[in-house]
DSSP file (Angstrom, degrees, kcal/mol; ACC not computed):
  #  RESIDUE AA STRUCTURE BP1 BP2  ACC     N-H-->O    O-->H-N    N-H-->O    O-->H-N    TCO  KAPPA ALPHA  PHI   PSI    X-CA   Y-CA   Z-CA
    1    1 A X              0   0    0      0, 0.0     2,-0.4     0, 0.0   115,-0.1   0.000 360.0 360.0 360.0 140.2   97.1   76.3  100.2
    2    2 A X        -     0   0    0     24,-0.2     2,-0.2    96,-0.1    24,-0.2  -0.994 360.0-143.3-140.9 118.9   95.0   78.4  102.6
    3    3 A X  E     -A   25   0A   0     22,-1.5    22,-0.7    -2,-0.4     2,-0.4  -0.507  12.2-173.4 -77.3 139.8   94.1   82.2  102.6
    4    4 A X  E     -A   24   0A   0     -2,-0.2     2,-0.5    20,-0.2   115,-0.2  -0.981   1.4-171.6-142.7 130.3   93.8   84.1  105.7
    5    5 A X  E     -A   23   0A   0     18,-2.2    18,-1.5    -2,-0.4     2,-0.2  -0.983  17.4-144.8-127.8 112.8   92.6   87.8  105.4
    6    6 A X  E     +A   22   0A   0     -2,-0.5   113,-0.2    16,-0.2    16,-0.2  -0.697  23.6 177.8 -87.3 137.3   92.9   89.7  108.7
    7    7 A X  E     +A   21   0A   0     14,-1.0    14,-1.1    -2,-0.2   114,-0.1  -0.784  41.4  55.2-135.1 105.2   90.3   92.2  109.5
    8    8 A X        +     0   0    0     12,-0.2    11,-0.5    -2,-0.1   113,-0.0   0.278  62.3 133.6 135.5 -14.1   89.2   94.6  112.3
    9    9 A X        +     0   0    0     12,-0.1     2,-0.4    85,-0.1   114,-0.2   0.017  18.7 116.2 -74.9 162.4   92.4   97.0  113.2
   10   10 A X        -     0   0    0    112,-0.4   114,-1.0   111,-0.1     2,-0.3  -0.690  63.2 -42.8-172.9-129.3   92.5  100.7  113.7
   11   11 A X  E     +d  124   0B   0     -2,-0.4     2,-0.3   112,-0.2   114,-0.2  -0.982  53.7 163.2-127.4 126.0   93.1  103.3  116.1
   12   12 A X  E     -d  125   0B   0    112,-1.7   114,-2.9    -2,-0.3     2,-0.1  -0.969  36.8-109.4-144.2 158.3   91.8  103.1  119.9
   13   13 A X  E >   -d  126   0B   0     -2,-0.3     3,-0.7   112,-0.2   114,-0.2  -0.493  49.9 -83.8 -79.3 163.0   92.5  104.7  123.0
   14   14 A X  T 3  S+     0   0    0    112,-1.1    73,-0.2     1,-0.3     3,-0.1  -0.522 117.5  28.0 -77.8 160.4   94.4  102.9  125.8
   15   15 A X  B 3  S+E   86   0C   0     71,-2.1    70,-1.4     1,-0.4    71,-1.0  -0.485 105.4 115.8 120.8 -21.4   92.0  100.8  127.9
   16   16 A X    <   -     0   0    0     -3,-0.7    70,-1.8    69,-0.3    -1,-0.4   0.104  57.5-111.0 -77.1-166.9   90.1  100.6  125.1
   17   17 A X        +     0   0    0     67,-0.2     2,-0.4    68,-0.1    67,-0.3  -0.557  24.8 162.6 -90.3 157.6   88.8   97.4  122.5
   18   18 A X  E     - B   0  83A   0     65,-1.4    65,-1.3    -2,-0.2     2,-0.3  -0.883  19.9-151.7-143.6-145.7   89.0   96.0  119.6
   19   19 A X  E     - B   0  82A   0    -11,-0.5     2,-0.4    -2,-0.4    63,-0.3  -0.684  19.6-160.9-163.2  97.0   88.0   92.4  117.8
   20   20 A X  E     - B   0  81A   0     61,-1.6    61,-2.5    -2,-0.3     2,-0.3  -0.908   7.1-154.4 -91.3 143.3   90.2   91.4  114.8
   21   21 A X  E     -AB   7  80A   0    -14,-1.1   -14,-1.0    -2,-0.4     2,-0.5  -0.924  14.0-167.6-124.8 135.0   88.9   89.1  112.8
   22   22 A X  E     -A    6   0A   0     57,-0.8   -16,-0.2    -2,-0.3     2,-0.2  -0.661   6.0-170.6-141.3 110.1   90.8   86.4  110.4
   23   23 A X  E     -A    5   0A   0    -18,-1.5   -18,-2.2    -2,-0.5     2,-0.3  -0.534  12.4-165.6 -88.2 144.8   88.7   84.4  107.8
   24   24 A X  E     +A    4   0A   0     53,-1.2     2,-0.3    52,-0.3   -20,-0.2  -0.788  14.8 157.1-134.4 169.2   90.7   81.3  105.8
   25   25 A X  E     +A    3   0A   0    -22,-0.7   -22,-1.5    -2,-0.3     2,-0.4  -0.921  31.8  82.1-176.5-170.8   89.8   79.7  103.1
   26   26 A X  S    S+     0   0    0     -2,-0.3     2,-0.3   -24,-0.2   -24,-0.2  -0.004 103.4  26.8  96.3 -47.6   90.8   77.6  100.2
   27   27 A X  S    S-     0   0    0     -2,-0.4     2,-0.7   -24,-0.2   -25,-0.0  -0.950  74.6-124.9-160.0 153.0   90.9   74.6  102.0
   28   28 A X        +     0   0    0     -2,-0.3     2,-0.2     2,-0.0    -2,-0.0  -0.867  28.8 178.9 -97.5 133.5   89.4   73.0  105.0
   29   29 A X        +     0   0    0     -2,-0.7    71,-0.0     1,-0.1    -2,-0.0  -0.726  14.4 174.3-113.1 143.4   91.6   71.8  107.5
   30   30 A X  S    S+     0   0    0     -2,-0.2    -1,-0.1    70,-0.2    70,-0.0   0.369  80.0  50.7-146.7  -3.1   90.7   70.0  111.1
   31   31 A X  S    S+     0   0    0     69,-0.2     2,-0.2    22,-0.1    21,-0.0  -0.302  92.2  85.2-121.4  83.3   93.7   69.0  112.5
   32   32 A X        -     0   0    0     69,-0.1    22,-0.5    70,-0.1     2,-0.4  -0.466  63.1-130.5-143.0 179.0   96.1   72.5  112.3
   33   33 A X  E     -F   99   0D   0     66,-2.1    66,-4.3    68,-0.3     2,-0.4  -0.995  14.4-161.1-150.0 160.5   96.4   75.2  114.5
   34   34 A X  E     +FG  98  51D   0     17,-1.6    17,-2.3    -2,-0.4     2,-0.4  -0.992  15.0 176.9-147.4 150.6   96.3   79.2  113.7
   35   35 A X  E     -FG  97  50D   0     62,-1.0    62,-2.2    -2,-0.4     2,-0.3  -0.998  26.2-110.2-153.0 143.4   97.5   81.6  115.8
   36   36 A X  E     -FG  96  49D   0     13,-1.2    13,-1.8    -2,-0.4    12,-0.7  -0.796  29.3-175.4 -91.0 130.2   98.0   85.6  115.9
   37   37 A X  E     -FG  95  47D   0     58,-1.0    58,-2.0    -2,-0.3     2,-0.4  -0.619   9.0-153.1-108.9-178.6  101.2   87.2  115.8
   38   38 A X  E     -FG  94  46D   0      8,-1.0     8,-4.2    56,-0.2    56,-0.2  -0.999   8.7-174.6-149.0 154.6  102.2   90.7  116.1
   39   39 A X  E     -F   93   0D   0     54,-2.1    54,-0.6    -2,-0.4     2,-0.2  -0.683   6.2-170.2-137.6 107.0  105.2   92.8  114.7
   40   40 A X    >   -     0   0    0      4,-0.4     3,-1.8    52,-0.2    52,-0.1  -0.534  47.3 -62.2 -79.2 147.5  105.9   96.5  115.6
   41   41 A X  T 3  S+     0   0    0      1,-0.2    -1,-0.1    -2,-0.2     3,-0.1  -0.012 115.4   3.1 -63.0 145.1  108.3   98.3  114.0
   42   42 A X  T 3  S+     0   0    0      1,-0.5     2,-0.3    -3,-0.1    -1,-0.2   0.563 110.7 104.5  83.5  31.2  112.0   97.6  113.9
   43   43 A X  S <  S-     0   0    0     -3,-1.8    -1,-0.5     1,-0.1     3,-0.1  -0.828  76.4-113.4-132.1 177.3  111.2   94.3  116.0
   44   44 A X        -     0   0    0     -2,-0.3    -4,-0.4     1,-0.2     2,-0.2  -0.221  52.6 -75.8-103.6 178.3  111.0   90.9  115.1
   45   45 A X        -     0   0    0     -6,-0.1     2,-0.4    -8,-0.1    -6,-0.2  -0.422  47.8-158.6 -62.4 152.8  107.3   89.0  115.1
   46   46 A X  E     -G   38   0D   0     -8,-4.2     2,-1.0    -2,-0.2    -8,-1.0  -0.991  16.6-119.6-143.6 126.9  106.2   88.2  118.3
   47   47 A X  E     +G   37   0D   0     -2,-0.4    14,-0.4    62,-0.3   -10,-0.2  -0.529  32.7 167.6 -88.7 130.6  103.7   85.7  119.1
   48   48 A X  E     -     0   0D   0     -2,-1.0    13,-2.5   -12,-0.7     2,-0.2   0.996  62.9  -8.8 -75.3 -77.2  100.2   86.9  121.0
   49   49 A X  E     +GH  36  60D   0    -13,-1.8   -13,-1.2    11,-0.3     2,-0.4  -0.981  49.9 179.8-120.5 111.0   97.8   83.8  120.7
   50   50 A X  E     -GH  35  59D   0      9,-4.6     9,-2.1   -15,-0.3     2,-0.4  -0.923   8.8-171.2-139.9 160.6   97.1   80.6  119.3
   51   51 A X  E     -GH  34  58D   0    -17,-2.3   -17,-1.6    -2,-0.4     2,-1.6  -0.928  32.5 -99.5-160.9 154.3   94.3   77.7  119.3
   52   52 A X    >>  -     0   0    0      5,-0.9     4,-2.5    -2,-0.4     3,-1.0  -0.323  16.0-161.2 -12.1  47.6   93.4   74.6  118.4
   53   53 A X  T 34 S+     0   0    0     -2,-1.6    -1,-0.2   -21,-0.3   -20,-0.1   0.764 102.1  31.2 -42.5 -42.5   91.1   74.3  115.1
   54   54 A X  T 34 S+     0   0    0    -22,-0.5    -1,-0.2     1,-0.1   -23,-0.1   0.885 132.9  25.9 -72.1 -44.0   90.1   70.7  116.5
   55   55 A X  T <4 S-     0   0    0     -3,-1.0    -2,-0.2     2,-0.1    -1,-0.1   0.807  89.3-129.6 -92.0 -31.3   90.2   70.9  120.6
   56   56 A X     <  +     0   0    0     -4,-2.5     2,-0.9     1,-0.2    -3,-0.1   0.387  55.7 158.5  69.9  -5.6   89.6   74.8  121.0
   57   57 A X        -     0   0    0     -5,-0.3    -5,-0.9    -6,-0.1    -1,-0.2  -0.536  25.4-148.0 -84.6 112.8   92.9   74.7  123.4
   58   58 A X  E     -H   51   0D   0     -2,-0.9     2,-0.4    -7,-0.2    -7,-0.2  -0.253  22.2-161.8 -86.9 175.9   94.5   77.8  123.8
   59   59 A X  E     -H   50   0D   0     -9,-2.1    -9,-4.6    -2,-0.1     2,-0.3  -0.993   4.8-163.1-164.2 132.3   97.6   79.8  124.2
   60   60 A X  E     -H   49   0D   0     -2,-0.4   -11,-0.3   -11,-0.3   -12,-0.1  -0.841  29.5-122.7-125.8 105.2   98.7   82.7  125.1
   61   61 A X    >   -     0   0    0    -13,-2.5     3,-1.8   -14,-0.4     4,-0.3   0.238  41.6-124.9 -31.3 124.2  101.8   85.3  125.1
   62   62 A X  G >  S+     0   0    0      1,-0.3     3,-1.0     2,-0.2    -1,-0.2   0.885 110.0  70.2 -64.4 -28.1  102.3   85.9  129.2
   63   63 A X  G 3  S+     0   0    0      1,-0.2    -1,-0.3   -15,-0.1    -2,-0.1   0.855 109.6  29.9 -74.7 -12.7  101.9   90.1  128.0
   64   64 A X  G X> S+     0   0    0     -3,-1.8     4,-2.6   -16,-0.2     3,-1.1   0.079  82.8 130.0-131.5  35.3   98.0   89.5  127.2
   65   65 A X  T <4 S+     0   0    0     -3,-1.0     4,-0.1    -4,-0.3    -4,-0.0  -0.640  82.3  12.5 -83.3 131.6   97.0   87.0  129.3
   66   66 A X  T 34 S+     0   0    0     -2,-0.5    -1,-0.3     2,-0.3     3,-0.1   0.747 128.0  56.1  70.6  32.2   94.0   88.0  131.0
   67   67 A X  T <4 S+     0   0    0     -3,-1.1    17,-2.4     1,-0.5    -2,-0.2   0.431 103.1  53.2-155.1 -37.7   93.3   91.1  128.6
   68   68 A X  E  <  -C   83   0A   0     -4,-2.6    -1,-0.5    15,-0.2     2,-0.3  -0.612  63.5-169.6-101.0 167.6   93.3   89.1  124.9
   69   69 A X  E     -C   82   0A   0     13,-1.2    13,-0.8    -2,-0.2     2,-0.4  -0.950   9.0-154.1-154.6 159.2   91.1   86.1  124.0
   70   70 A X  E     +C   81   0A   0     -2,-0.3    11,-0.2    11,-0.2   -12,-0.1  -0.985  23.9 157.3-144.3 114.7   91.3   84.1  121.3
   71   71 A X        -     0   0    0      9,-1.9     2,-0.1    -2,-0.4   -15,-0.1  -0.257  18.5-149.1-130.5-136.8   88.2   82.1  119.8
   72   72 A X        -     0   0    0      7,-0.2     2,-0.8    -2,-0.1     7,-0.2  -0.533  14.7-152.9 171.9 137.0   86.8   80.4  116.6
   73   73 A X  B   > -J   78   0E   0      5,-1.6     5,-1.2     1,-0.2     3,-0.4  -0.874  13.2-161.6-119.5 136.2   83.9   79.6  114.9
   74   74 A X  T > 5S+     0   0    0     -2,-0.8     3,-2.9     1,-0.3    -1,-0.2   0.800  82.2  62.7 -94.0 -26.5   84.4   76.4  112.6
   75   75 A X  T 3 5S+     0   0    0      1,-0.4    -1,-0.3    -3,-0.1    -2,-0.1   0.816 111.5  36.6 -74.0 -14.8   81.4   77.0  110.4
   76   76 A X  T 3 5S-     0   0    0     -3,-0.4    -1,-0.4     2,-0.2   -52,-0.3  -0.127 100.7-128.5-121.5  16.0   82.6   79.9  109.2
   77   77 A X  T < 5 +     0   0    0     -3,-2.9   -53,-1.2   -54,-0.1     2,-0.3   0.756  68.2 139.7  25.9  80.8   86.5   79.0  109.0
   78   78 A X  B   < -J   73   0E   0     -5,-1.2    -5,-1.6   -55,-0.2     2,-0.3  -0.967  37.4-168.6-159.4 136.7   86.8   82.5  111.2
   79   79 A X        -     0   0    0     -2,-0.3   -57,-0.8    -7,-0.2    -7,-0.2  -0.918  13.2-166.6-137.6 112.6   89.4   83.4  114.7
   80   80 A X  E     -B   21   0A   0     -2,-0.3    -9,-1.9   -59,-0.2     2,-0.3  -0.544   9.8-154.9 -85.8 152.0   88.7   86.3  116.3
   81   81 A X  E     -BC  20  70A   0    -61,-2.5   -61,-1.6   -11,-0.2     2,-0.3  -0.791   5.8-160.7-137.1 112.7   90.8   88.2  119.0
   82   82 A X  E     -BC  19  69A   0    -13,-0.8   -13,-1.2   -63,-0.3     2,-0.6  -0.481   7.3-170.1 -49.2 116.6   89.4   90.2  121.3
   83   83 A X  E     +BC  18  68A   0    -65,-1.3   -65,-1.4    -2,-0.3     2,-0.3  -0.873   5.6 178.7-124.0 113.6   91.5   92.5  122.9
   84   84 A X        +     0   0    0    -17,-2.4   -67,-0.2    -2,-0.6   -68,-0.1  -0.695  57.6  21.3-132.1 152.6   90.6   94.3  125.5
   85   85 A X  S    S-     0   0    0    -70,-1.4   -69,-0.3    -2,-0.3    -1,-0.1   0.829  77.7-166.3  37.6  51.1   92.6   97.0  127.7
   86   86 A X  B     -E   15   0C   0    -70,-1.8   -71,-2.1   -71,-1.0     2,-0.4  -0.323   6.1-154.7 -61.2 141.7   94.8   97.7  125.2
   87   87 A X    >   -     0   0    0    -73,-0.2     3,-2.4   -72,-0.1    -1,-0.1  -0.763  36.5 -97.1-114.6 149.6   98.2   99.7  125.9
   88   88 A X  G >  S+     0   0    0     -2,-0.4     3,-0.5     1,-0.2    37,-0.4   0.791 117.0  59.2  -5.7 -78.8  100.5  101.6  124.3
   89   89 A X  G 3  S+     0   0    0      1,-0.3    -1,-0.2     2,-0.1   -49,-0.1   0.399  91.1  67.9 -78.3  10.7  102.9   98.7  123.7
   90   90 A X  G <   +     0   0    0     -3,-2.4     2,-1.9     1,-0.1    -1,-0.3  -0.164  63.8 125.0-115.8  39.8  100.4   96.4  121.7
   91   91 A X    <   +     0   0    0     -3,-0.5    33,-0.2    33,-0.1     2,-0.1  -0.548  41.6 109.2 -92.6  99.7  100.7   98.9  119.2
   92   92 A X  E    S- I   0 123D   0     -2,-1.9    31,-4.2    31,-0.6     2,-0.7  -0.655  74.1 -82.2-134.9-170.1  102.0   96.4  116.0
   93   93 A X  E     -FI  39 122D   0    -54,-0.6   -54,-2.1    29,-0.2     2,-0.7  -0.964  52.7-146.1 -92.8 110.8  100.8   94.7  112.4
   94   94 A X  E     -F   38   0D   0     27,-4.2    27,-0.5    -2,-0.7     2,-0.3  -0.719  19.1-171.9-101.1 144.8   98.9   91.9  113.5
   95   95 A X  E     -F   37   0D   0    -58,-2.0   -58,-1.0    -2,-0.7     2,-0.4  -0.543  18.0-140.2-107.3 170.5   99.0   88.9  111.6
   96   96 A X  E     -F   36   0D   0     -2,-0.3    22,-2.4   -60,-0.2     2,-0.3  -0.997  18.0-162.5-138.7 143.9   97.3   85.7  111.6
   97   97 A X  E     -F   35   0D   0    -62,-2.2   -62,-1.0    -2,-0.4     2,-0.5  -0.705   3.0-158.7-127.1 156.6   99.1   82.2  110.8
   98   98 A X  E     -F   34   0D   0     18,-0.5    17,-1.9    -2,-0.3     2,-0.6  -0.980   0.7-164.0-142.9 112.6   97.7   78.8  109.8
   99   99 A X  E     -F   33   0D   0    -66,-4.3   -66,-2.1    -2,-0.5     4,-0.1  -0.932   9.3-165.3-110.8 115.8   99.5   75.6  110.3
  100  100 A X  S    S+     0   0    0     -2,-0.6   -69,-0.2   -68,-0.2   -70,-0.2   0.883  80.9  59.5 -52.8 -40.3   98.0   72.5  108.2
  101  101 A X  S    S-     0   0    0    -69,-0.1   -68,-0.3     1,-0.1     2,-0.2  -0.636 102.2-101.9 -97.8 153.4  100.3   70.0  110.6
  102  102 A X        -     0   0    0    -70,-0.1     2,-0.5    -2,-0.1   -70,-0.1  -0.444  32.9-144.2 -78.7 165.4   99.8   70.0  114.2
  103  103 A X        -     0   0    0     -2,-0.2     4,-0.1    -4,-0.1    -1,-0.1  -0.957  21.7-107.7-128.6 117.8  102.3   71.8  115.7
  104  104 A X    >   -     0   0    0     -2,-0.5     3,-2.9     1,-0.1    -1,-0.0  -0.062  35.8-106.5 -42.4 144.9  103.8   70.4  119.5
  105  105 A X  T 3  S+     0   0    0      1,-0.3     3,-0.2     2,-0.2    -1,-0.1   0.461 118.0  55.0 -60.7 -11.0  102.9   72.5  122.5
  106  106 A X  T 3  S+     0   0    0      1,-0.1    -1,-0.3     2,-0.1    -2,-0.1   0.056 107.2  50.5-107.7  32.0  106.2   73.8  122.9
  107  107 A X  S <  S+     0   0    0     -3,-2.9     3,-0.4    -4,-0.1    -2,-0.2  -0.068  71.8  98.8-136.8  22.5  106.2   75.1  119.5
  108  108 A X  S    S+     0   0    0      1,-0.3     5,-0.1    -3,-0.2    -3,-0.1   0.955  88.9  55.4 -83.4 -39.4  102.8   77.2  118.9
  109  109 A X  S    S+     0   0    0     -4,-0.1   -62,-0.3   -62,-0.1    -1,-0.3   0.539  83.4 102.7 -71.2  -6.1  104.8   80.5  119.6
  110  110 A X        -     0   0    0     -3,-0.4    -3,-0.1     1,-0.1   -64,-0.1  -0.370  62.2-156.0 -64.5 141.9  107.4   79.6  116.8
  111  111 A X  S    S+     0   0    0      1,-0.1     3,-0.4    -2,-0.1    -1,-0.1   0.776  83.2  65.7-100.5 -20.5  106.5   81.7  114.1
  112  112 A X  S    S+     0   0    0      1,-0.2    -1,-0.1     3,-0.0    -3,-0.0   0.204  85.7  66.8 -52.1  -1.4  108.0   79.6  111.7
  113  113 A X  S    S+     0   0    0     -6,-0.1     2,-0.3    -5,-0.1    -1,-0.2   0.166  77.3  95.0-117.9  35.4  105.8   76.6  112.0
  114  114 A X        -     0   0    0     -3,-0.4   -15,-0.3   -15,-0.1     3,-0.1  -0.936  54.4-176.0-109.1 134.0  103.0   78.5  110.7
  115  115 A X        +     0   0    0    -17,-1.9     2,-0.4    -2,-0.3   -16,-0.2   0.285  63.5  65.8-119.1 -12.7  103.0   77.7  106.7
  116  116 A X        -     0   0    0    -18,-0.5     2,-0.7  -115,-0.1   -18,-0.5  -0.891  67.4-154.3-154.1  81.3  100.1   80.1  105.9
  117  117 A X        -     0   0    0     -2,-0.4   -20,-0.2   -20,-0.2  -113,-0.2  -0.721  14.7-153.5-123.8 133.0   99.7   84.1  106.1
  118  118 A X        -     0   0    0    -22,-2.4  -113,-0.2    -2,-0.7    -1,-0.1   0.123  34.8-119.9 -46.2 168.0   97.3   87.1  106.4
  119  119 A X        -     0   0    0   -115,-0.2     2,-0.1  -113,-0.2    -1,-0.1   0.888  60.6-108.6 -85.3 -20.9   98.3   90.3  104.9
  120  120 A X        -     0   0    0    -26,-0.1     2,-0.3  -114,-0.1    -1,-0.2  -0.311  23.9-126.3 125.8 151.3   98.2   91.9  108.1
  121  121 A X        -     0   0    0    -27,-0.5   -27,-4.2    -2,-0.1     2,-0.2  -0.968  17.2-127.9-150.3 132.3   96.3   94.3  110.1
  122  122 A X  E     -I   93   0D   0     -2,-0.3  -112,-0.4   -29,-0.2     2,-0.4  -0.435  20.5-179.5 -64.8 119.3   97.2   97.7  112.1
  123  123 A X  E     -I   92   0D   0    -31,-4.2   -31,-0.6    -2,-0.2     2,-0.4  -0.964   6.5-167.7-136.2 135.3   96.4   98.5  115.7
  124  124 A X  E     -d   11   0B   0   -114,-1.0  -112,-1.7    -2,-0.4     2,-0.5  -0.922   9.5-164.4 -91.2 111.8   97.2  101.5  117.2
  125  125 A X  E     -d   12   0B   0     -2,-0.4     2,-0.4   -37,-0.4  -112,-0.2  -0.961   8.8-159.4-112.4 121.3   97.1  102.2  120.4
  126  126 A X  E      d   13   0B   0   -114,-2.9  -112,-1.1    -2,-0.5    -2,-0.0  -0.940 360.0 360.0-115.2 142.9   97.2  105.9  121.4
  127  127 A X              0   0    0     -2,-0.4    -1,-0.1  -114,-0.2  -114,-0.1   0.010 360.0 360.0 -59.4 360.0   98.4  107.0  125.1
């Protein structure tokens, strides 16, 4: 079992930043992947980000490519995402997901093949 507590949302204006941050624990894991999703209301989850715990290779949702970044620092079991120029329409709950097994490269955006979830954190983007 592994805990993930997402941290870092609020309210920004567009263009502006933020950083979420999502700390696990419980168990250590090194060959898994964890990845940020996001859900705004009355739409399903949608996947943002994901990476590697082992390789560092990442992946990204084509709507924040070039604008999010997704990193992780192993001593600290901790995956930040940086988000930078934020709009209007990445206004959601974002969540952060943990998969113990690795999960194929055409499956990191599945939201189901994440085993393992934060409670969630708000960003607001106001226009």
């Amino acid at each position: 079992q592994v805990q993930l507590v997402e941290s870092g949302g609020g309210l920004v204006q567009a263009g502006g930043s933020l950083r979420l941050s999502c700390a696990a624990s419980g168990r250590t894991f090194s060959s898994s992947v964890m990845g940020w999703f996001r859900q705004a209301p009355g739409k399903e989850r949608e996947f943002v980000t994901a990476i590697s715990w082992s390789t560092g290779r990442t992946y990204y949702a084509d709507s924040v490519k070039g604008r999010f970044t997704i990193s992780r620092d192993n001593a600290k079991n901790t995956v930040y995402l940086q988000m930078n120029s934020l709009k209007s329409e990445d206004t959601a709950v974002y969540y952060c997901g943990a998969s113990l097994d690795p999960i194929s490269i055409i499956r990191v955006g599945v939201a189901r093949e994440y085993d393992n979830w934060g409670q969630g954190t708000q960003v607001t983007v106001s226009s």
